[in-house]
Backbone as CSV, one residue per row, in Angstrom:
resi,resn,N_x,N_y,N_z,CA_x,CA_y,CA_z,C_x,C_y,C_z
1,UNK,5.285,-13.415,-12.620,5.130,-12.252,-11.776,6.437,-11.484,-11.625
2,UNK,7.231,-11.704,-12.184,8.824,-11.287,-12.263,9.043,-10.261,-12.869
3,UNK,8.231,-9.521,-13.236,8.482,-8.785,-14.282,7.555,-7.422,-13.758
4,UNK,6.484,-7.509,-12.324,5.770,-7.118,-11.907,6.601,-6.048,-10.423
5,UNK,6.880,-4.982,-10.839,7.636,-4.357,-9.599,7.198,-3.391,-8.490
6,UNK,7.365,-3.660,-7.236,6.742,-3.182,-6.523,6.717,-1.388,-6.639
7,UNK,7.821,-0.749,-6.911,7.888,0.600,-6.794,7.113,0.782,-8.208
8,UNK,6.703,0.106,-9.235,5.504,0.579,-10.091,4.301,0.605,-9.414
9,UNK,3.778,-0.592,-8.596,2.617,-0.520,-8.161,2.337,0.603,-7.202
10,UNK,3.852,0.806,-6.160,3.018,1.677,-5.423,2.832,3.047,-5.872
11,UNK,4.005,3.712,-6.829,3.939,4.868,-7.532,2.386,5.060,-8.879
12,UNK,1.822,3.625,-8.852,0.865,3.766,-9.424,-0.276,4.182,-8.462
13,UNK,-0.367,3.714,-7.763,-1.620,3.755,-6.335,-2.458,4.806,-6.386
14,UNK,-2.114,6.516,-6.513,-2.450,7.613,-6.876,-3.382,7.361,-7.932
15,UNK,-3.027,6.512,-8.763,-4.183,6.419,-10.253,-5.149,5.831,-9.496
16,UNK,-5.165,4.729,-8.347,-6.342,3.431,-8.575,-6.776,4.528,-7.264
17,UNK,-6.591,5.952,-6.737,-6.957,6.102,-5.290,-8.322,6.784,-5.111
18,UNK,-9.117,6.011,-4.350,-10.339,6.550,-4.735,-10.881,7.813,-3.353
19,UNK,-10.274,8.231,-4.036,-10.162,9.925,-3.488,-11.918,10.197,-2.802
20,UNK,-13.150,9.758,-3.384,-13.938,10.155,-3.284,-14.400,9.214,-1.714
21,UNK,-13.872,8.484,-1.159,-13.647,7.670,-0.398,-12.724,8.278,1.091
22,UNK,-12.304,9.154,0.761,-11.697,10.090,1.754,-11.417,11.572,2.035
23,UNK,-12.177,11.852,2.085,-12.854,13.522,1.803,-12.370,13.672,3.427
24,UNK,-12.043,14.475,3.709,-11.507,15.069,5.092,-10.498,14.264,5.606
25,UNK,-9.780,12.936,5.277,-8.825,12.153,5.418,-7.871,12.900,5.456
26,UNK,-6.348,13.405,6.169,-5.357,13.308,6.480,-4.414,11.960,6.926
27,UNK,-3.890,11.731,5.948,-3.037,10.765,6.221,-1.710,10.583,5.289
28,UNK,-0.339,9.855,6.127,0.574,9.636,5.740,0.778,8.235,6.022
29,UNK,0.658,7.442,4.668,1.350,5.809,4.941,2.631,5.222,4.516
30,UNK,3.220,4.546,5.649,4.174,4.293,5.200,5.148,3.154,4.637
31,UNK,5.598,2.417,3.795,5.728,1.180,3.242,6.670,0.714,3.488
32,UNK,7.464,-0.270,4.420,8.506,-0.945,4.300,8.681,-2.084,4.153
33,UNK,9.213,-2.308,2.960,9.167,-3.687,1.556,10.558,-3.502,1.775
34,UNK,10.798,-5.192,2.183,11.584,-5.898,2.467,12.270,-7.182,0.938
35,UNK,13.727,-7.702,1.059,13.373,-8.179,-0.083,14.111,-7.362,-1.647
36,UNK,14.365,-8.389,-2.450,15.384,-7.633,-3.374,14.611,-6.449,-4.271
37,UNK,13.438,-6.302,-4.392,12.641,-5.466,-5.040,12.159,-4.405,-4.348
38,UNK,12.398,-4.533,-3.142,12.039,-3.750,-1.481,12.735,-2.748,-2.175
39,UNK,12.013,-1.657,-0.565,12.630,-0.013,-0.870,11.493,0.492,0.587
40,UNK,11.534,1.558,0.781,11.028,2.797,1.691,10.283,3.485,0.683
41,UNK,8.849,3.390,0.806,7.937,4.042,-0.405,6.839,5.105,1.248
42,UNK,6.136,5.883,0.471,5.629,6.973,1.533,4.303,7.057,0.560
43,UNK,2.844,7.861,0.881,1.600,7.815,0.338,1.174,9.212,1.418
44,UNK,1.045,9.941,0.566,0.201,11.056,1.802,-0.863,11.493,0.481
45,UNK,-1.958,11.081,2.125,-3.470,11.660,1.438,-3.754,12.975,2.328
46,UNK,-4.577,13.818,1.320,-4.946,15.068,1.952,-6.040,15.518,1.088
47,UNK,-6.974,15.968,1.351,-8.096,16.352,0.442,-8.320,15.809,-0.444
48,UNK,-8.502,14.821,-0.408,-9.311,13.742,-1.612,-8.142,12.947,-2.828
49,UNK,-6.892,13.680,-2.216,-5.842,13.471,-3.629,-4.920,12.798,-2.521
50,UNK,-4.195,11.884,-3.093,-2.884,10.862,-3.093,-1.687,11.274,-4.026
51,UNK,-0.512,11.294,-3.015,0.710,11.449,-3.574,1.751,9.988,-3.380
52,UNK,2.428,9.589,-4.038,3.336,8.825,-3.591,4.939,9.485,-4.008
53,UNK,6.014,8.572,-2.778,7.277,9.388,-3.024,7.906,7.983,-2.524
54,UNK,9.709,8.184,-2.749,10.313,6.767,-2.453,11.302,7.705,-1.463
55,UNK,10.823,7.565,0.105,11.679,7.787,1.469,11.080,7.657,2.434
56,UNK,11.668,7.652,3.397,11.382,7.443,4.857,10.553,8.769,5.138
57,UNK,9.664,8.085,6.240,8.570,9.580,6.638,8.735,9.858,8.376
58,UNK,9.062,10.489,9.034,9.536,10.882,10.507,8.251,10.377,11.471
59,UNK,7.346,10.555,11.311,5.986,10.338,11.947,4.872,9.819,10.735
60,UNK,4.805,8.771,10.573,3.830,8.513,9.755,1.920,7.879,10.363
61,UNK,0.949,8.141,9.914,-0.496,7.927,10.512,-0.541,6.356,10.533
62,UNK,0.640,5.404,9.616,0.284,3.850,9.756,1.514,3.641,8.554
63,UNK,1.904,2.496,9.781,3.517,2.041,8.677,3.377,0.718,8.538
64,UNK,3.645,0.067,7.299,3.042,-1.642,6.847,4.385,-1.883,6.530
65,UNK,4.888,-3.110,7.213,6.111,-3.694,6.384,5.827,-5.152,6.008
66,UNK,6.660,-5.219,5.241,6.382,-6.640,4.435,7.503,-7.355,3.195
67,UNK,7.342,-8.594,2.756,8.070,-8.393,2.111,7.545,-7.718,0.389
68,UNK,8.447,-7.951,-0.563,8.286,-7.606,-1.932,6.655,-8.615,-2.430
69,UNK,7.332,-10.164,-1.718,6.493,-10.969,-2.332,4.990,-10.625,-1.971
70,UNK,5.058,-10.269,-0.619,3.580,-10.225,0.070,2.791,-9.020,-0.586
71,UNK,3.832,-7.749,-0.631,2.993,-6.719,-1.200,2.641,-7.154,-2.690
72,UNK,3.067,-7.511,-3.485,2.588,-7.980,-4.649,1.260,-9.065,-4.827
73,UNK,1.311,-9.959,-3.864,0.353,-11.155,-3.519,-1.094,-9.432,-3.398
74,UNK,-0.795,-9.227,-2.754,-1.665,-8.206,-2.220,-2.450,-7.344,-3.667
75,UNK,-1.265,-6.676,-3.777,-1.641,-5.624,-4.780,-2.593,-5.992,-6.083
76,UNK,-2.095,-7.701,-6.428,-3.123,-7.928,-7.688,-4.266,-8.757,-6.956
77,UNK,-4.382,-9.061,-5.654,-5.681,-9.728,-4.979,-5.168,-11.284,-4.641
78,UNK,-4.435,-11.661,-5.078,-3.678,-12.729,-4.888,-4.254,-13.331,-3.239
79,UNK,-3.509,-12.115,-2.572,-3.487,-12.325,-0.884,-4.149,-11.196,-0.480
80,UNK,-5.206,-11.499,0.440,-5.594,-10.082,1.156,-5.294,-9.828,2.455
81,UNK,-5.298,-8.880,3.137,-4.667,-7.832,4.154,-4.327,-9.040,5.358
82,UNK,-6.351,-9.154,5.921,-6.192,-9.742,7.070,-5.533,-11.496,7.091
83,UNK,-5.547,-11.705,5.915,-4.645,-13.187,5.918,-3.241,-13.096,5.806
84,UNK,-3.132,-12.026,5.453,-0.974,-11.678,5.513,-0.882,-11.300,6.890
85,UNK,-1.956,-10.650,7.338,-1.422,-10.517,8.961,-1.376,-11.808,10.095
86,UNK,-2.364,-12.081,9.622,-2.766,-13.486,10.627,-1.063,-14.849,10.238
87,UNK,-0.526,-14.450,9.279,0.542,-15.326,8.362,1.622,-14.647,8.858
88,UNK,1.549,-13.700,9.689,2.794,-12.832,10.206,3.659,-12.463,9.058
89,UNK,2.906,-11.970,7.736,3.369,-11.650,6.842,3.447,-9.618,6.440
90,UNK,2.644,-9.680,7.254,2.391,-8.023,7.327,2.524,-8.000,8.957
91,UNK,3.084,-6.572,9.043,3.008,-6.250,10.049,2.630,-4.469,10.135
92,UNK,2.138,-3.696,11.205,1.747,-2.674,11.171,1.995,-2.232,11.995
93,UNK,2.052,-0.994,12.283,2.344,0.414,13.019,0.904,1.367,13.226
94,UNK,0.478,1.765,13.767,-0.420,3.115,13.856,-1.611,2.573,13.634
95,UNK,-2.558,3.902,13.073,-4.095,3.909,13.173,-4.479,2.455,12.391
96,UNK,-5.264,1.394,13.352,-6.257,0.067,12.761,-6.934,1.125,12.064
97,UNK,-7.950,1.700,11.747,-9.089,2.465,11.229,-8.481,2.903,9.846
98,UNK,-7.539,3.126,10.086,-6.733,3.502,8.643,-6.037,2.182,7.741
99,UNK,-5.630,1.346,8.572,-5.358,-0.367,7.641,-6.654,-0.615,7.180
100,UNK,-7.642,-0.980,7.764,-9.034,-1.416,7.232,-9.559,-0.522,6.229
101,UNK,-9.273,0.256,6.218,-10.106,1.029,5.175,-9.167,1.252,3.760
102,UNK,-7.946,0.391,3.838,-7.150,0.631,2.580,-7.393,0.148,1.554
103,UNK,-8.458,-1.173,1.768,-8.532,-2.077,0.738,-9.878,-1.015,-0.328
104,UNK,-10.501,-0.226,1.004,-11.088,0.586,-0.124,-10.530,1.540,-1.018
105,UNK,-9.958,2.164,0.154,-9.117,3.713,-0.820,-8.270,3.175,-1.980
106,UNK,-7.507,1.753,-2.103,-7.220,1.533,-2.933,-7.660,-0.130,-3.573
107,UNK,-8.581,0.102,-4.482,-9.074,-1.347,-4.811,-7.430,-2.012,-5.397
108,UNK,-7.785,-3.369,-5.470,-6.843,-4.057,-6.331,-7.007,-4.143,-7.359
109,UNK,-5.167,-4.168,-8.023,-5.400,-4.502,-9.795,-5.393,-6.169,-9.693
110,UNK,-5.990,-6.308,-10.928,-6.070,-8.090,-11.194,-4.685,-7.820,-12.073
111,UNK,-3.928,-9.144,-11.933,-3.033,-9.796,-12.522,-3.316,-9.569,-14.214
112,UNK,-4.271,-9.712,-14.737,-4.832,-9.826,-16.023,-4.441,-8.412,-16.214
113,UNK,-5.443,-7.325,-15.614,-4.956,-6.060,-15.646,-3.555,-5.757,-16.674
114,UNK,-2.780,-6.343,-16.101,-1.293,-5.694,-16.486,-0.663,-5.942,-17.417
115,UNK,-0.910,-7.145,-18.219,-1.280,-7.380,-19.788,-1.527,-7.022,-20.791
């Protein structure tokens, strides 16, 4: 999994975002990945389309921090949401309604996937 980097996955996210899943959605999420692969990554949805950028956001709709390892556990299905939280492995900021519904807006890649 070493070879698997977080600022690819999340700058990928836009590809896997299923836009059709959030039609009147306004939102800005915000990522703080902790950890030598860590960084300040940002996601703003607005009319059905996803952007990603690498900085800090002033007011964001829901901010997830974590480490490198966890978001990765995550991203290929490894680990899902509500068991990194319950593991005090995630932690969150802002709208619940908007965490729960991420696993839709963005399905996971499988590990195999990336092969």
């Amino acid at each position: 999994m070493t070879d698997i980097k977080v600022k690819d996955f999340i700058f990928g996210m836009p590809t896997r975002f299923a836009g059709e899943k959030a039609l009147g959605l306004e939102a800005t999420i915000q990522f703080l990945i902790s950890g030598d692969d860590g960084g300040n990554f940002v996601l703003h949805i607005k009319d059905g389309t996803c952007t990603a950028n690498e900085r800090l956001e002033a007011s964001p709709t829901l901010t997830l921090r974590m480490s490198s390892e966890t978001y990765i556990g995550m991203a290929i299905g490894k680990l899902k949401g509500p068991q990194a939280f319950f593991m005090r492995k995630l932690r969150f900021e802002g709208e619940t309604k908007l965490l729960m519904k991420m696993h839709s807006l963005f399905p996971s890649v499988h590990e195999s996937d990336l092969h």
